[in-house]
N, C-alpha and C positions, 0 to 999 in steps of 0.2 A: 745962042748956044745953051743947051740944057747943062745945068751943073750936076756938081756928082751926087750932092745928097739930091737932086729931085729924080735924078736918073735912079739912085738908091731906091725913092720911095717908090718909087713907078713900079721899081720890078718888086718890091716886097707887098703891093695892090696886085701887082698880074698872078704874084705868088698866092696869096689868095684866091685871088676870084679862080684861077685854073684850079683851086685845092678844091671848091663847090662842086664844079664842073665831076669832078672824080668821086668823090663823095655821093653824087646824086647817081650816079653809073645804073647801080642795083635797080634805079626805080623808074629808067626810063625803059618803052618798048622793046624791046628783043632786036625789034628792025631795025632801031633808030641808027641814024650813022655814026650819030655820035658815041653810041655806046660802042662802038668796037674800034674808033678812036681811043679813047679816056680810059676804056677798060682794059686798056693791056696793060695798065699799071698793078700790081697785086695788094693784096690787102692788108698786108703790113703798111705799101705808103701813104695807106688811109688810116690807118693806127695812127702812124708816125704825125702825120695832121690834123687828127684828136688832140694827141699830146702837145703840142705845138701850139695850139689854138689856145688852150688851156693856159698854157704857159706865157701866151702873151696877152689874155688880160690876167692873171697873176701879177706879173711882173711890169709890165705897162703903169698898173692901175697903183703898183707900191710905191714904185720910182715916184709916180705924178703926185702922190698924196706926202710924198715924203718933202720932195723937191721939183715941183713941175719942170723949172727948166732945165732939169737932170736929160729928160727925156721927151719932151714936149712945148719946146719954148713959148713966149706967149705972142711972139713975132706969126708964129703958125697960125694964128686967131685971125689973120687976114688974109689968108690966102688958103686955110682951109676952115671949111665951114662946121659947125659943136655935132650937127648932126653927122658929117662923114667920119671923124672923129669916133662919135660912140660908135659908128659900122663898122670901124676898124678895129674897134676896143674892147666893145662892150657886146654887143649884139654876138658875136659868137658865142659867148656863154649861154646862152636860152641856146641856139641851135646845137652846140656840142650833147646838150641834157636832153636835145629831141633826138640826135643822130643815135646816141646809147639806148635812149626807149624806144627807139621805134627799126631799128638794127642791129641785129645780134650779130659779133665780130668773134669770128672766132683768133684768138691770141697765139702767135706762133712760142714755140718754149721762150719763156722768160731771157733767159742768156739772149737768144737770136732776135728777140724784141727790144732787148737793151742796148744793146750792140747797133741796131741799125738806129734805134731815137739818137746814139752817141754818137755814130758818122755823119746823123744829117747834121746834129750841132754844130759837130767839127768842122764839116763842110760850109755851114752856114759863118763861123769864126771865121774861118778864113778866107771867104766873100768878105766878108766886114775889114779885116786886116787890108785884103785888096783893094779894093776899095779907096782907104783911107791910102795907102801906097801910092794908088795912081792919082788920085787928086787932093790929097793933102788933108781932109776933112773927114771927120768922124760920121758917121752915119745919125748915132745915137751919141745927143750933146756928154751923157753921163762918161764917155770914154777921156774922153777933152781933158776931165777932171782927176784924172785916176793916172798915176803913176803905170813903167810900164809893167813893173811887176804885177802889180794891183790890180792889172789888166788880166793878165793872166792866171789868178788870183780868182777877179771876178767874172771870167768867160768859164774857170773851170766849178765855180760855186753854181753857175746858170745851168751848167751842160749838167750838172747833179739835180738841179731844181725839176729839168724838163723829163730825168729817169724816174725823180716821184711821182712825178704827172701821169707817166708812163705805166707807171705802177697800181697809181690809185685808180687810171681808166681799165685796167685789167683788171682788177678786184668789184670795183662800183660792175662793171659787164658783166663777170661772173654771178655775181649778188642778182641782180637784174633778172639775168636769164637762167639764174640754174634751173633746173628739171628736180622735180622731185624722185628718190629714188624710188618712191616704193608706189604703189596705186591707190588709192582707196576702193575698196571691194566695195558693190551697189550697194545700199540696204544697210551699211554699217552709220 
């Protein structure tokens, strides 16, 4: 029987690999089947998996450089290998910085962008709360350690982390892509 943190990790790898899948939407064929699968998702939940992405090697890579077995014990080192590790970790950060230059995203008004990165957290918090509910075990060893206040506490300092995130990809996109207002006339 599969336990609940490997059932945990499973779906937070399927959470990924289907966030690619949705991401890549724009650049497959018109016919493809899969694009009119993946693409009925809108383009905020592609925002929202920017910011997300962003956020977990952020916070991943502070936790581990702070206290590894906050968030990464070294029990893990045998049964998952340094390279899937950085795929999970690290390697989204090069592809977040190709997703921005190479896809101009247009950003719904800020409020309606905040608001939905705060529901998926929210929603995300309490998958994690569940979780731990039905099987007794923390997802993320760092909970383990944390009083319950402190919990909530530290789920509400995160859900703030991932609105900067939020923030700064809607500023770095604008930066990126603005249009120049005016033209330069030929010959000038």
């Amino acid at each position: 029987s599969e336990s609940g943190i490997d059932r945990n990790r499973n779906r937070n790898e399927e959470l990924e690999s289907e966030s690619f899948k949705i991401k890549r939407c724009p650049t497959l064929p018109p016919d493809a089947a899969i694009v009119r699968k993946c693409c009925k998702c809108d383009e905020c939940w592609r925002l929202i998996l920017v910011s997300c992405f962003q956020f977990v090697v952020f916070t991943f890579w502070s936790l581990y450089l702070y206290d590894r077995e906050l968030v990464y014990p070294k029990l893990l080192d045998n049964f998952i290998p340094q390279w899937l590790n950085h795929g999970m970790h690290t390697t989204v950060l090069p592809f977040i910085i190709i997703e921005m230059r190479t896809t101009h995203h247009k950003y719904p008004r800020r409020p309606w962008g905040l608001a939905a990165v705060c529901c998926f957290g929210v929603g995300y918090v309490l998958w994690t709360c569940w979780v731990h509910q039905v099987t007794g075990v923390w997802v993320y060893p760092v909970l383990e350690r944390i009083a319950p206040l402190a919990r909530v506490v530290f789920f509400s300092a995160m859900t703030a982390v991932i609105c900067v995130f939020y923030v700064l990809g809607e500023i770095l996109n604008s930066y990126i892509w603005v249009q120049p207002h005016t033209e330069k006339v030929k010959g000038e």
